[in-house]
N, C-alpha and C positions, 0 to 999 in steps of 0.2 A: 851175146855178141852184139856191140852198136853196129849200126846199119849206116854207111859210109852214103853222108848227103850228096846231093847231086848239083851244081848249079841251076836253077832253072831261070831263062829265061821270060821274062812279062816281055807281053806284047801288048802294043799300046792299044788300046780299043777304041774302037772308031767312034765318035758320039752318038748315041741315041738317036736316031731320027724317029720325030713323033707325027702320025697321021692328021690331016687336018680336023678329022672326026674327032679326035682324041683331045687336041686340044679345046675344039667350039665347045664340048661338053662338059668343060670342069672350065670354063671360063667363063663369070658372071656375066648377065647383058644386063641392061639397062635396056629398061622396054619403056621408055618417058624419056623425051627430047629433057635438056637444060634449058631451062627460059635464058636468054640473051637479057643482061644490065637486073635482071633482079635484085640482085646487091646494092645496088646504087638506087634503087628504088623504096626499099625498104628504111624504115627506120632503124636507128643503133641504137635508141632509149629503150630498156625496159618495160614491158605491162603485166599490168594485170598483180599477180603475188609478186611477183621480181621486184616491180618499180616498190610495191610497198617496204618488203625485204631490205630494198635498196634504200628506203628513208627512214626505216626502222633503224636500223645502223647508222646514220648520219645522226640520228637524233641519241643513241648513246655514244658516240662517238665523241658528239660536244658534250657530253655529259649530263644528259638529260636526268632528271631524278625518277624513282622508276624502277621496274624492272621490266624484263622482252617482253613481257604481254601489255606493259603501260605502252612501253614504245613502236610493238605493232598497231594497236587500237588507234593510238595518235596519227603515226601513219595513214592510217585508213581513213580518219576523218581530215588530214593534210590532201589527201590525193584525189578521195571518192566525194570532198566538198559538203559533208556532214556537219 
């Protein structure tokens, strides 16, 4: 014999209130201030492997003859003054 459902009412649930403990402990800190104007301090050019990276590609880009290891090497003596 089926069993004759019932309406049930839902009750709205009130939100979660979470303890302040609860939250500061599952919330990252940042224990080091931001330096103020870094950004603007810093350079936007490439170093080091990047910059070379960066003209190894420029250099097969125009078509340099070659393959990536002629065009890294060249790089490096374009950049490091070789």
């Amino acid at each position: 014999m089926a069993r004759k459902s019932t309406p049930t009412t839902q009750k709205s649930a009130a939100p979660k209130t979470r303890k302040l403990t609860e939250i500061a402990s599952t919330t990252p800190v940042r224990n080091t201030p931001i330096p103020k104007g870094i950004e603007a301090t810093q350079p936007k050019t490439p170093t080091g492997q990047d910059a070379i990276a960066v003209r190894a590609y420029l250099i097969w880009e125009t078509g340099g003859e070659g393959n990536a290891l002629d065009h890294w090497t060249q790089a490096e003596r374009e950049l490091l003054g070789e």
